[in-house]
NUFI-928842 format. One line per 2 residues: number of its first residue (from 0); their letters; for each residue x negated, z, y of N, C-alpha, C. Coordinates in steps of 0.001 Angstrom, whole numbers, plus 500000, padded with zeros to 6 digits. Atoms other than C-alpha are relative to their C-alpha. Example, Ala and Ser with C-alpha at 12.3 -4.5 7.8 and 13.67 -1.06 7.14 Angstrom:
2
0) as) 499110,500000,498810,487700,507800,495500,499100,500000,501200 | 500820,499940,498810,486330,507140,498940,500770,500730,501090
//
This chain:
138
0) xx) 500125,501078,499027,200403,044191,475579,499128,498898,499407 | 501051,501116,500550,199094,040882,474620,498969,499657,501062
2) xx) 501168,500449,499304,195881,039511,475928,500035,499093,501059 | 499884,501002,499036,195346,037485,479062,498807,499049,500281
4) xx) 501102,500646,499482,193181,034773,480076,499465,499785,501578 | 500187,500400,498662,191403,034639,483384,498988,498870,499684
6) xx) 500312,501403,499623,190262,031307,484570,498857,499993,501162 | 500873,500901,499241,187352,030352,486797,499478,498597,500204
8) xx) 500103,500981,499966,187725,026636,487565,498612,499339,500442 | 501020,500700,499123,184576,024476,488107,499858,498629,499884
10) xx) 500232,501582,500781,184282,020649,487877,499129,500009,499145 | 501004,500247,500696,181328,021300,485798,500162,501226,499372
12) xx) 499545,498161,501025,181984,025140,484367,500504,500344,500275 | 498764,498922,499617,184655,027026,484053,500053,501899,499620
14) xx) 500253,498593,500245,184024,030790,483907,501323,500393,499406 | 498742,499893,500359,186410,032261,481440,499902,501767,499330
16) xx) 500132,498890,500131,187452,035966,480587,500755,500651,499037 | 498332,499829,500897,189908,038034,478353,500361,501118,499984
18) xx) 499456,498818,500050,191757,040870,478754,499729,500789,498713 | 499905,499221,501510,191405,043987,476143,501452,500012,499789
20) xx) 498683,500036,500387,194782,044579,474199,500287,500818,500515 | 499122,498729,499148,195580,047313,476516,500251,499639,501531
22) xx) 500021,500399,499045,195388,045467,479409,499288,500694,501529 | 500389,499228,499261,192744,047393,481188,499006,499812,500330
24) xx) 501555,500924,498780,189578,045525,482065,499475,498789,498994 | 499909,501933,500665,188442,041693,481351,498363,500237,499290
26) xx) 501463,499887,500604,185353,040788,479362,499794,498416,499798 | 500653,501425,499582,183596,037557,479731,499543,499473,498927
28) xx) 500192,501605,500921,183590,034415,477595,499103,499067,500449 | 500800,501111,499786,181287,031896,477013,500366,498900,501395
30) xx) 499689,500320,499156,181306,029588,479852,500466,498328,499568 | 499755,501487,501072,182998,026149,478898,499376,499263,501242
32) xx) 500628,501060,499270,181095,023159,480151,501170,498606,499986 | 498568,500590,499765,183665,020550,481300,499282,498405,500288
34) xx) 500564,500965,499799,181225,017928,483097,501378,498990,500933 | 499003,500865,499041,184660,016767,485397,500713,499605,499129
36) xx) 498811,500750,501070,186607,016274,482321,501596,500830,499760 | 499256,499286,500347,189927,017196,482143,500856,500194,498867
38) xx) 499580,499689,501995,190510,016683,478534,499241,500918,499184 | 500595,499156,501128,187668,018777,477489,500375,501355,500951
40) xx) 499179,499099,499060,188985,021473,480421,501404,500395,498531 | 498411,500152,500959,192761,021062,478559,499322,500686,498361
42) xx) 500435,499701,501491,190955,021381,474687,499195,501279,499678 | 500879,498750,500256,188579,024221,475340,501372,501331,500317
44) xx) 498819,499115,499892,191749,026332,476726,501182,500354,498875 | 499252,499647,500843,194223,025474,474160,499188,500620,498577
46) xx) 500514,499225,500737,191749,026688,471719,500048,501644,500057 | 500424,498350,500096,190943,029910,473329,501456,500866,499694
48) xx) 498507,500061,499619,195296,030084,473846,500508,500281,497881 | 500242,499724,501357,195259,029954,469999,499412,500978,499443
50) xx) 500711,498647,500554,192678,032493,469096,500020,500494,500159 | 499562,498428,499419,193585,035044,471005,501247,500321,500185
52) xx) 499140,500246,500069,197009,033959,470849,501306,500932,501470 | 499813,499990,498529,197869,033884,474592,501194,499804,500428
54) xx) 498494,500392,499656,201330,033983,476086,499372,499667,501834 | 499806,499949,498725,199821,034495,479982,498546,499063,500265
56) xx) 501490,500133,499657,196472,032941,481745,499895,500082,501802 | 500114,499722,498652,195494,033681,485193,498627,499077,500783
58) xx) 500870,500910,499226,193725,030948,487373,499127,500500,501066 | 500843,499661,498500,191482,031623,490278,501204,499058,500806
60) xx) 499117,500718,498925,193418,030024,493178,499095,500075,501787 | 501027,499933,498554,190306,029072,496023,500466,499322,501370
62) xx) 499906,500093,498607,191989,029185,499263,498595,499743,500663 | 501084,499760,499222,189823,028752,502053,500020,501225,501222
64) xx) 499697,498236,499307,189022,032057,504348,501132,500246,500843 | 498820,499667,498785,191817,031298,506868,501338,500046,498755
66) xx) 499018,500019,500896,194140,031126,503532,500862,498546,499899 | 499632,501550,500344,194787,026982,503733,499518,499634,498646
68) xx) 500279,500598,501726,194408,025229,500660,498840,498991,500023 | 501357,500779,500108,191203,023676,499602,500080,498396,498629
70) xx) 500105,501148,501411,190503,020328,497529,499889,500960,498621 | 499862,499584,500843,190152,022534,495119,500704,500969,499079
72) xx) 498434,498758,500130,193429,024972,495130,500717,498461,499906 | 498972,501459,500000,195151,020689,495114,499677,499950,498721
74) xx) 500186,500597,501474,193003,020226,491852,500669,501163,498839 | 499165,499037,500695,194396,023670,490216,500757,499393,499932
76) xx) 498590,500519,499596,197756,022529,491534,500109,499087,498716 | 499829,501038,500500,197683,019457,489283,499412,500407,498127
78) xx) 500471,499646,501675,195853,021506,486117,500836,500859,499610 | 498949,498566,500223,198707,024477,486338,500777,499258,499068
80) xx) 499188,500664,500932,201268,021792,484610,499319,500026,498591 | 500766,500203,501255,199125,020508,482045,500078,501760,498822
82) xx) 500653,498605,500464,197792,024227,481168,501487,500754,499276 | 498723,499559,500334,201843,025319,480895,500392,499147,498749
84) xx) 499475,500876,501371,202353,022330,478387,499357,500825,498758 | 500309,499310,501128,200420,024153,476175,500736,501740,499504
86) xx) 499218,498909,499855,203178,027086,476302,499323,501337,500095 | 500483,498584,499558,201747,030204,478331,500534,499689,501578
88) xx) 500018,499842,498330,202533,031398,481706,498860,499776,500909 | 501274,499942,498693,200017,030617,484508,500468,500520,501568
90) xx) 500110,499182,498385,199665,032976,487278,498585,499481,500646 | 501848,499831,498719,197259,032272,490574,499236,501111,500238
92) xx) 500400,498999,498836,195205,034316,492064,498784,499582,500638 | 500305,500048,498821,193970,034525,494835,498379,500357,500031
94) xx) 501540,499376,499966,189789,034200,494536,499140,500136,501082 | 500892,499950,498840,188321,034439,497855,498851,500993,499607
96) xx) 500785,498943,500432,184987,036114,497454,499475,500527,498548 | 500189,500339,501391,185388,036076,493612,498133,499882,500001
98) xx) 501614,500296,500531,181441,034563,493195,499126,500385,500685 | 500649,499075,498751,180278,036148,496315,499631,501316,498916
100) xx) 499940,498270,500839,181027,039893,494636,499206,499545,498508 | 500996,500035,501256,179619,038309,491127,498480,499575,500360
102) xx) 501568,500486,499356,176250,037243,492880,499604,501758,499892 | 500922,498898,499302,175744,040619,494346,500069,501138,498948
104) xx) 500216,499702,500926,176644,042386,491216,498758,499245,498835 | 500666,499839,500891,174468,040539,489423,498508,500004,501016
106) xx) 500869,499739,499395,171691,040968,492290,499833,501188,499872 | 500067,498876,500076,172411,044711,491353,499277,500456,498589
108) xx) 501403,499820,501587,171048,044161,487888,499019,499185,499468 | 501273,500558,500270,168437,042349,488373,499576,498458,498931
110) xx) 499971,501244,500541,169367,039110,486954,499404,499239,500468 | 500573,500771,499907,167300,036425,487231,500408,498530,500782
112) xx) 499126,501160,499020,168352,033291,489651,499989,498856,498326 | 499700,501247,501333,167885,030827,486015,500913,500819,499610
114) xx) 499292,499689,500877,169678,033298,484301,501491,500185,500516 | 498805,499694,498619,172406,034075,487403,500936,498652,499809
116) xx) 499114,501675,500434,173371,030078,487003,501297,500311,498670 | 499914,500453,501545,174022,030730,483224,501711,501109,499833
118) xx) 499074,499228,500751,176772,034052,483485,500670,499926,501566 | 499388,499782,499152,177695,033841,487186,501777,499486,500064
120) xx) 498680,500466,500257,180951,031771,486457,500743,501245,499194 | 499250,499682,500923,181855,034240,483768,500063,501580,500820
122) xx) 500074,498616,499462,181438,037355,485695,501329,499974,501348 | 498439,499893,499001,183986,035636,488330,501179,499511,499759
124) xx) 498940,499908,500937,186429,034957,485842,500354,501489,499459 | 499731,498608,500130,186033,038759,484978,500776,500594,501162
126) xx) 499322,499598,498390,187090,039335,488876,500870,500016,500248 | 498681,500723,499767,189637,037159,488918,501159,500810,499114
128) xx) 499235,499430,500678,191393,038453,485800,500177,501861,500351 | 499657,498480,499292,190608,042560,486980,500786,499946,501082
130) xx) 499346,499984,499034,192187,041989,489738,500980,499778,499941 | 498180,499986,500587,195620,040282,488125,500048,501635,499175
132) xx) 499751,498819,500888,195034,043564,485823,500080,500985,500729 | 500241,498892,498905,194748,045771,488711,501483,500030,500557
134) xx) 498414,500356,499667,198166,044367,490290,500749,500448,498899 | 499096,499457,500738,199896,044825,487502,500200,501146,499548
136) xx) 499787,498569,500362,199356,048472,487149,500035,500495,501097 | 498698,498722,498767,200551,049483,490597,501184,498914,500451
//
């Protein structure tokens, strides 16, 4: 099985993750700093899409709790194209709770609120992607 990318979108960081080659739990990537750009968004991806040589990537997709679409499930919407030009599949999913559950995991090990800033994105890019990896094995 080839490798997958999970995605944690942020206007300012994007938490990012990567499947093992067996497709059986995600492991967390540096966190790309974006600053609202969606060219350095676009350039930090097709890199990683290259080096790990990526056919799939899996987005967060942040409904809001009643399951309507948020300004920020519109701004996915509009990065899913782009992200496909660079030839890989993009699957959603569905993150409700996503950074919630990485908070309280990392409130479980005693991470530090400076240091919590620094991996919390990347821990809900780990979420995001276990969870496409979870689906796909039932």
């Amino acid at each position: 099985m080839k490798r997958i990318l999970g995605i944690d979108y942020g206007d300012v960081r994007v938490g990012l993750a990567i499947s093992d080659e067996l497709g059986m739990m995600a492991h967390g990537l540096e966190t790309l700093v974006i600053n609202g750009s969606d060219k350095k968004f676009i350039s930090g991806i097709r890199k990683l899409i290259s080096e790990y040589d990526l056919e799939e990537v899996v987005i967060g997709y942040p409904k809001n709790m009643d399951g309507t679409k948020s300004k920020k499930t519109e701004k996915i919407d509009e990065l899913i194209p782009l992200i496909e030009k660079l030839g890989v599949i993009v699957h959603k999913w569905d993150e409700r709770l996503t950074t919630v559950s990485a908070y309280h995991t990392m409130k479980e090990l005693n991470i530090s609120q400076k240091d919590k800033n620094k991996v919390a994105d990347k821990f809900a890019a780990s979420y995001i992607l276990e969870g496409y990896l979870n689906h796909l094995r039932n």
